[in-house]
N, C-alpha and C positions, 0 to 999 in steps of 0.2 A: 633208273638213272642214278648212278651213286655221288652222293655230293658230299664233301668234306668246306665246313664254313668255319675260320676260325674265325674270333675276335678277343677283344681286351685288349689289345696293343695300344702303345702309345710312347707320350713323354713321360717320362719318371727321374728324379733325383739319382742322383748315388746312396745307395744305403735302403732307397726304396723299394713296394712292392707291388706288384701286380701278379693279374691270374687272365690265363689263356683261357680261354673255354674255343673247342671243337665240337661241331656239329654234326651227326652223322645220321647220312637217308642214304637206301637203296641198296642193303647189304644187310645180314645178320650182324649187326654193333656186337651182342653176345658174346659171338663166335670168333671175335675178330682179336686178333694184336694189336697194339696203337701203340703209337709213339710220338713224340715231337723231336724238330728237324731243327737248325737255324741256319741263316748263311749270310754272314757279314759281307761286306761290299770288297769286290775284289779277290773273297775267297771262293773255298770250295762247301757245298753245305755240310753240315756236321750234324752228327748225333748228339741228339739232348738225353731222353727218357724216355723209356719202354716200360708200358706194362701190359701182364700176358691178360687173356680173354675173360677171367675172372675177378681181376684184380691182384689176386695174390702174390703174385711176385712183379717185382718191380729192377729197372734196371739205370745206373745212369752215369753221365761223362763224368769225370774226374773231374771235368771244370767246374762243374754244376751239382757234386754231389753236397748234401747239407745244409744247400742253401734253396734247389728248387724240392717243388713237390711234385710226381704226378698222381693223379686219381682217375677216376673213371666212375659214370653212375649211369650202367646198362640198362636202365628206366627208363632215363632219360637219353639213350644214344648219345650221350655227352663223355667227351676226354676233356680232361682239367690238368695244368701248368700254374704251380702258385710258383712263385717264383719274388723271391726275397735276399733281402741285399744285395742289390743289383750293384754290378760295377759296368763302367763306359763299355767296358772289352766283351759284355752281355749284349750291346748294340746288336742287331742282324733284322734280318727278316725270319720270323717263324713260323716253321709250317709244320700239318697235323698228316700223320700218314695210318692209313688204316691198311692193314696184312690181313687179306681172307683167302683163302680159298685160292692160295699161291697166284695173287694177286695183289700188288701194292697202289691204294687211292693215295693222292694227295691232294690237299686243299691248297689257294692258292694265295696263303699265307697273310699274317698279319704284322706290320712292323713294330719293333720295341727299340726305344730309342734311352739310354740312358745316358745323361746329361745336364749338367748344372746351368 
């Protein structure tokens, strides 16, 4: 049974930081693509960051580039989102998608609320 568990979400300032962490069982984690997702209220979800099965290459939004991070520690089946200087318009709901085996998991997301 493949589970995808994010957390770290929360309240955070403007200018603040937080880190996702994704959980991952029932699948080769290794093997796999990961990415994080967001989807503000009222839109449509959008792409955060991507990175490939090894780590090494990494991909991410224009919105988000330089200010988030992603990582990945195949040890631990763990995808990580540090994600720093957070502005209001970073508000959404975040979620962890894992790509195997031309099959896409998602978890069923963590909310990040940025806010004075």
């Amino acid at each position: 049974q493949v589970q995808l568990v994010e957390s770290g979400g929360g309240l955070v300032q403007p200018g603040g930081s937080l880190r996702l962490s994704c959980a991952a069982s029932g699948f080769t984690f290794s093997s796999a693509s990961m990415s994080w997702h967001r989807q503000a209220p009222g839109k449509e979800r959008e792409f955060v960051a991507s990175i490939s099965s090894t780590g090494r290459s990494t991909s991410y939004a224009s919105s988000v580039k330089g200010r988030f991070t992603i990582s990945r520690d195949n040890a631990k089946n763990t995808v990580y989102l540090q994600m720093n200087s957070l502005k209001p318009e970073d508000t959404a709901v975040y979620y962890c998608k894992g790509s195997y085996s031309s099959t896409n998991y998602w978890g069923q997301g963590t909310q990040v609320t940025v806010s004075s």
